[in-house]
Each structure stands twice: as C-alpha cells, then as structure tokens.
C-alpha positions as CSV (number, residue, x, y, z in Angstrom):
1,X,7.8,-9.1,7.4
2,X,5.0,-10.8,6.6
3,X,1.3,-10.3,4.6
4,X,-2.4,-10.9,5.4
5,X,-3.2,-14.1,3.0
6,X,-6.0,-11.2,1.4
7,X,-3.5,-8.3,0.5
8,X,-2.6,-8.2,-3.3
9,X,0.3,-10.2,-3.6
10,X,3.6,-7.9,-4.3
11,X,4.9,-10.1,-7.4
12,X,1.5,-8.2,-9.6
13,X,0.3,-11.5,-10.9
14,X,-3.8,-10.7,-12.5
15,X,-6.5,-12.9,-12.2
16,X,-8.9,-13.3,-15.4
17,X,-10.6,-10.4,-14.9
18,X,-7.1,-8.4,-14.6
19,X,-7.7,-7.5,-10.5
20,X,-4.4,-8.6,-8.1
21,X,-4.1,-12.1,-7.3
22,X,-4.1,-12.5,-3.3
23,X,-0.8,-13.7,-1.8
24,X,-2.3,-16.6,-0.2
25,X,-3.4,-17.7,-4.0
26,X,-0.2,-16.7,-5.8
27,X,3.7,-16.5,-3.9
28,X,2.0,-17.1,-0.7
29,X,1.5,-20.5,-1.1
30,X,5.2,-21.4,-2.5
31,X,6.8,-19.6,0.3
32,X,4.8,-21.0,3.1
33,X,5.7,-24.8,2.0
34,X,8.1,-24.5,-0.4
35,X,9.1,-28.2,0.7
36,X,5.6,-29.5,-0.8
37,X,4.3,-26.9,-3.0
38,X,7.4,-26.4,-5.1
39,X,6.3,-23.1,-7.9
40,X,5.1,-25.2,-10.9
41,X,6.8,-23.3,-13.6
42,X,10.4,-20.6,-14.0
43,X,8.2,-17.4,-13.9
44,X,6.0,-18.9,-10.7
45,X,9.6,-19.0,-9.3
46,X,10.9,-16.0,-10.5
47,X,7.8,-13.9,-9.1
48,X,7.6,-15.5,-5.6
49,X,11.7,-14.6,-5.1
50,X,10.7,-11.0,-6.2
51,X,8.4,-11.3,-3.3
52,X,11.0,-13.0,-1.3
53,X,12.6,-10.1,-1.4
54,X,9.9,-8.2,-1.0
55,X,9.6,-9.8,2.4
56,X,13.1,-10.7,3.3
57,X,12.6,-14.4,3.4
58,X,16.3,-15.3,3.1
59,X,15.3,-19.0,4.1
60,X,12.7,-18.8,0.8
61,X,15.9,-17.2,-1.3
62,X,17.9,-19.6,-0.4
63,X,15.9,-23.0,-0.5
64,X,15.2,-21.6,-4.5
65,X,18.9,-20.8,-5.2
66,X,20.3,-23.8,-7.3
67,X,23.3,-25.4,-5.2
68,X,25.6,-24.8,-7.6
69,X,25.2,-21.3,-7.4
70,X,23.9,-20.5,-4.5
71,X,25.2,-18.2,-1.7
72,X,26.3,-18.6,1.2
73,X,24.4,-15.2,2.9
74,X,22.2,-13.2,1.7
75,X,22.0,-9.6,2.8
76,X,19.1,-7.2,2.4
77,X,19.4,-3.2,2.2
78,X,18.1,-1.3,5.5
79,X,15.5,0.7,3.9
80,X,14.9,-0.4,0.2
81,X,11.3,-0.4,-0.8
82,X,10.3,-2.4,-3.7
83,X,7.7,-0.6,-6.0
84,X,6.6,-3.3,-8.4
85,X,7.8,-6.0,-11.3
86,X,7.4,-6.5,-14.7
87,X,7.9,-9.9,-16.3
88,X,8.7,-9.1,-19.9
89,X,9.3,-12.8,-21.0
90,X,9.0,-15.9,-20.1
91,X,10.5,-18.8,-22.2
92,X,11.2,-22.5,-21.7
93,X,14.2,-24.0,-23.8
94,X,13.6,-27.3,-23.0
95,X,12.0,-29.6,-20.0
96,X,14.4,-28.8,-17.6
97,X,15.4,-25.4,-18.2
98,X,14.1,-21.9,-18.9
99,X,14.2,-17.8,-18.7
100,X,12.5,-15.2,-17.7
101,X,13.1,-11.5,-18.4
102,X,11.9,-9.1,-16.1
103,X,12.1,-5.9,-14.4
104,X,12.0,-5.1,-10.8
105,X,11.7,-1.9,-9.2
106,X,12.3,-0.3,-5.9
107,X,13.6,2.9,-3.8
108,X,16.6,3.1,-1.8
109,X,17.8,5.9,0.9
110,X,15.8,8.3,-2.1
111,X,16.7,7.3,-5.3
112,X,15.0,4.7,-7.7
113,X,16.6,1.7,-9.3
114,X,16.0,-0.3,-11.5
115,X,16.9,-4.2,-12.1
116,X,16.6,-5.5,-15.6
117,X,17.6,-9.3,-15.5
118,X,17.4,-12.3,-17.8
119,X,17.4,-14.7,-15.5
120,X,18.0,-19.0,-16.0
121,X,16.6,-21.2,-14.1
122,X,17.0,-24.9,-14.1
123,X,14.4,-28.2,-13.6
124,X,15.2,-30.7,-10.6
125,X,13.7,-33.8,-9.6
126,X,10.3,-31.6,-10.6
127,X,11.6,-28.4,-8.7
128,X,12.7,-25.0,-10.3
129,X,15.8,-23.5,-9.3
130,X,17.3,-20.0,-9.9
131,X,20.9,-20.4,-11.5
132,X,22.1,-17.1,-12.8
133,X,21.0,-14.1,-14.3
134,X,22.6,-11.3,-17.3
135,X,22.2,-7.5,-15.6
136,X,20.8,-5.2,-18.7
C-alpha cells in the first residue's frame, strides 16, 4: 500500500496552523530513505511505525526494530483498518534513550481495539530504534 506524497499523513502530526501534515513532509520522508533520513527524534519514530503499519511496510518495521529485539517476521492482520493515534507523551531520559506513550486505534473483522503502549526506544550512532514497549 502506498500514499500520494499530498494525502494527510496517517500518523495525525498538525502543522502550525493545526491542519494535517502531508506524508511526503512528515513519515513519508523516513520511510522512503530510512538509510539517509533516519526520524530525528523517539516520537518522529514512533509515528512513522504507526504509519508503517498503517501501510504494511515490514521492511520500514524492521530496519527501526532495535537488533536486540527485533523479530524475525512480522505479520499483519487481513483486514485491520487503522483509525487514528494519539501520542499522549513524549519524554527523553537521557541522550540516547526515550518514551513515548501513545494510543493507536483500528478495526478488525468488526470490532474496535485499542493499543495503549509505553513504548522505549533507544539512540544509535544518531539513529532511533524501537526496543520494547508496556501494553496498558
């Protein structure tokens, strides 16, 4: 799946005047070079894997995942819609590490879910990875 660079990106990021951010000026541009445009910051990363998922980039998922922790497949649900996220907070403990709350919603086979996460990501070498993340 992919987006025209125009559309609203799906991660909800606002501009100054609180109007959609498009996806070639927010996620876009992370997931189409992720090898040279690296998200600056833990919430940059954290929104353009929401709309990783959004999209089903499992090479994007992947290439973000800290080694450590990362998987060795990842598998998407036939049929889940996402319907929007909510970064709640956004916090960075020191240089090279940081969390984000958020909430993401979407719609499976007819029933809504919700995914409430404190996620931790970790500094690399000036990269942000996604370690782990506490389920509320």
């Amino acid at each position: 799946m992919s987006l025209p660079p125009d559309s609203p990106c799906p991660c909800g990021r606002l501009d100054a005047r609180r109007r959609p951010l498009p996806f070639a000026r927010c996620c876009g541009a992370w997931l189409a070079d992720f090898a040279h445009q690296p998200a600056p910051d833990a919430q940059a990363l954290m929104r353009s894997r929401y709309t990783a998922f959004v999209l089903e980039d499992r090479a994007y998922l992947l290439a973000t995942w800290h080694p450590s922790r990362r998987p060795a497949e990842i598998a998407f649900e036939p049929g889940t819609r996402w319907l929007g996220l909510e970064v709640r907070a956004h916090r960075r403990l020191d240089p090279q590490h940081a969390e984000v709350e958020f909430v993401a919603r979407s719609r499976h086979a007819g029933r809504a879910h919700r995914l409430h996460e404190r996620s931790r990501f970790v500094c690399e070498d000036g990269r942000w990875f996604y370690v782990d993340g506490d389920v509320e």
